[in-house]
C-alpha positions as a Markdown table, in Angstrom:
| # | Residue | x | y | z |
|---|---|---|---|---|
| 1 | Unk | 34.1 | -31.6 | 18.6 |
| 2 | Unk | 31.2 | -34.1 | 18.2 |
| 3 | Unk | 31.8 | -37.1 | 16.0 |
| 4 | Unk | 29.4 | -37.7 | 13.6 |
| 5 | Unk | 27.1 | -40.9 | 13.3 |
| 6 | Unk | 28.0 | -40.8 | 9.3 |
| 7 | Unk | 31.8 | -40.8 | 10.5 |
| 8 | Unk | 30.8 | -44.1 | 12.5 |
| 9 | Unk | 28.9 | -46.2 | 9.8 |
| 10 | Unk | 31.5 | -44.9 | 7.0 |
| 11 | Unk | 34.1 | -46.9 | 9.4 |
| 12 | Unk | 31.7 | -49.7 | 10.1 |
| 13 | Unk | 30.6 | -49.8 | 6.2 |
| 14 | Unk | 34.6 | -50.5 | 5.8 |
| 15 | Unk | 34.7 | -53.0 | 8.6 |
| 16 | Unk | 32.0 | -54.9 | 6.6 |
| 17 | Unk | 33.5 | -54.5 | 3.1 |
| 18 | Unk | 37.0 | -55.7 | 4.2 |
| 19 | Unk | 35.7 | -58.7 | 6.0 |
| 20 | Unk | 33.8 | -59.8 | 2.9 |
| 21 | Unk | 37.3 | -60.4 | 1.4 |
| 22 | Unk | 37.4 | -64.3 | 0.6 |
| 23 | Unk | 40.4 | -65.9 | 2.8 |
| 24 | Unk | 41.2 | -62.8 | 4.6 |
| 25 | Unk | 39.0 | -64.2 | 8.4 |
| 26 | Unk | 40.8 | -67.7 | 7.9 |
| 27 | Unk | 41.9 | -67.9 | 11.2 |
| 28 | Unk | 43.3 | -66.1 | 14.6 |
| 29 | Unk | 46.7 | -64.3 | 13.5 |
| 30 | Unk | 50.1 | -63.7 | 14.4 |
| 31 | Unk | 51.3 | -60.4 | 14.7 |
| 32 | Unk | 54.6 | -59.3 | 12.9 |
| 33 | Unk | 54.7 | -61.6 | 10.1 |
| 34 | Unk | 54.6 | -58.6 | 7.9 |
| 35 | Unk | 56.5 | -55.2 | 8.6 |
| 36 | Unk | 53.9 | -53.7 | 7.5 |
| 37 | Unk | 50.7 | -55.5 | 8.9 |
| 38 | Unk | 52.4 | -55.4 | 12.2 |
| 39 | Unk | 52.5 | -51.3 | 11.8 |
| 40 | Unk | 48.7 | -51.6 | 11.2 |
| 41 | Unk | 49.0 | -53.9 | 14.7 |
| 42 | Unk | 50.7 | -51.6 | 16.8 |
| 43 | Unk | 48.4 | -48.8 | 15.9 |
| 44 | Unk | 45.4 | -50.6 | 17.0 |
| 45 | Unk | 47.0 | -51.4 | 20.4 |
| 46 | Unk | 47.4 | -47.6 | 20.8 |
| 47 | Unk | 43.8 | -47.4 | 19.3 |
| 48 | Unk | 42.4 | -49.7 | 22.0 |
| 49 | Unk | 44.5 | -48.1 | 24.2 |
| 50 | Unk | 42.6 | -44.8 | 23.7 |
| 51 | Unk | 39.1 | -47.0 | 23.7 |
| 52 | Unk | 40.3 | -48.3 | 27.7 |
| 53 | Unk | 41.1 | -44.2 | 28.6 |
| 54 | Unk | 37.4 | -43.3 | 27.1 |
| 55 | Unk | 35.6 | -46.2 | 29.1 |
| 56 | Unk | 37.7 | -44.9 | 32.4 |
| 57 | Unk | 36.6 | -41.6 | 31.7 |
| 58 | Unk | 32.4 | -42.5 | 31.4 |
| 59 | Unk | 32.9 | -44.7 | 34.6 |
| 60 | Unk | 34.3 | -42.1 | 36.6 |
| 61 | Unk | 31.2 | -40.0 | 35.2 |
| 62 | Unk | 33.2 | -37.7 | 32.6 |
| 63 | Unk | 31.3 | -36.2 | 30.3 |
| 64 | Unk | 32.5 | -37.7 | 27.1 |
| 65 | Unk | 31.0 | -37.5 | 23.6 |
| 66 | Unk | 28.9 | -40.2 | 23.0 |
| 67 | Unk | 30.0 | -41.8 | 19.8 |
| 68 | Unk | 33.7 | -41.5 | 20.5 |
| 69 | Unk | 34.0 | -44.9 | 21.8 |
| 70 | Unk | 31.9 | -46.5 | 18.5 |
| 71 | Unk | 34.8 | -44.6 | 16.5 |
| 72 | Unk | 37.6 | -45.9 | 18.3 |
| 73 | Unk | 36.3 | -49.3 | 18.6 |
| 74 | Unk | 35.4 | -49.4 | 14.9 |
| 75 | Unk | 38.6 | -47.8 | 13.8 |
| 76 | Unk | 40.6 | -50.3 | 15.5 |
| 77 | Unk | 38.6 | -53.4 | 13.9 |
| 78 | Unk | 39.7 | -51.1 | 10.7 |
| 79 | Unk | 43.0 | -51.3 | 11.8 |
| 80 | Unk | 43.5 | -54.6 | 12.8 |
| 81 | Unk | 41.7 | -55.8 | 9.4 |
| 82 | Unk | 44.1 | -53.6 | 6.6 |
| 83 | Unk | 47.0 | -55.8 | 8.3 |
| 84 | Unk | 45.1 | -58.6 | 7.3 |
| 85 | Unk | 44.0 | -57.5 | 4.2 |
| 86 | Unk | 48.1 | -56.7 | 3.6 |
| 87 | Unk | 49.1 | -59.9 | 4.6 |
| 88 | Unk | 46.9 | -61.7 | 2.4 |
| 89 | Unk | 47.6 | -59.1 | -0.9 |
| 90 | Unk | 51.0 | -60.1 | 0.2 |
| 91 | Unk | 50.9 | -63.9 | 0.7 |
| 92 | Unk | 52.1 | -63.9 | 3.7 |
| 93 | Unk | 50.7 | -66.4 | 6.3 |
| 94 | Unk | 50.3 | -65.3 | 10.1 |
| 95 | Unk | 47.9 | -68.0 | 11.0 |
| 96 | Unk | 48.1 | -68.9 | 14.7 |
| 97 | Unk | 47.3 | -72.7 | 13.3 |
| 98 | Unk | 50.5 | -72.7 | 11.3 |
| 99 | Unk | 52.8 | -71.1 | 13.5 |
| 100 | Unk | 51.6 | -73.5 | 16.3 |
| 101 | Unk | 50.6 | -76.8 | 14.8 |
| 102 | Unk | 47.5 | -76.9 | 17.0 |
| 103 | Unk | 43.8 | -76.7 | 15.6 |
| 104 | Unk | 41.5 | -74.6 | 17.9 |
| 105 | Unk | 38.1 | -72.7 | 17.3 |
| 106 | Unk | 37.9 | -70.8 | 14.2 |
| 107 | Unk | 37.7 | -67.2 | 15.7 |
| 108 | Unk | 34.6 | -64.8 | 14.1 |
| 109 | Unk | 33.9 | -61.7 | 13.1 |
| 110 | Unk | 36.3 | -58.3 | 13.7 |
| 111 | Unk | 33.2 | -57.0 | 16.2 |
């Protein structure tokens, strides 16, 4: 089943709304500071995981529906950004800064 390229920009249109959130791209975060957030977290390793199978697949010449990788890479920008978002609603801090005590490079956007 082809996936459509409105199914792609309603994803990246989400990416771009969530990231507009004031405080939520602060810094690089910690994972599991927030039982939920860090649900949000595994599920975007598994989505990435899936993104890593695709890519295998076109290398080793697989025909392989051409926007599925844009889905699954936007998805798991989605994914990784609602445990953000969740940690922030929730006041919970999983900045890499604070849990180490080092400064380093402000990281940019999701993609």
């Amino acid at each position: 089943m082809p996936v459509p390229d409105e199914l792609v920009d309603a994803l990246t249109a989400q990416v771009h709304e969530i990231e507009a959130i004031e405080g939520l791209l602060a810094d690089w975060s910690v994972s599991g500071e927030h039982t939920c957030a860090a649900a949000y977290d595994v599920s975007r390793t598994i989505c990435r995981r899936a993104e890593r199978h695709v890519v295998r697949l076109i290398e080793a010449g697989d025909a392989v529906e051409p926007n599925i990788l844009k889905y699954l890479n936007r998805l798991s920008d989605l994914l990784w950004l609602y445990g953000r978002k969740l940690e922030l609603e929730a006041g919970v801090s999983g900045s890499l800064r604070e849990a180490t005590g080092q400064a380093g490079p402000r990281w940019s956007r999701a993609w």
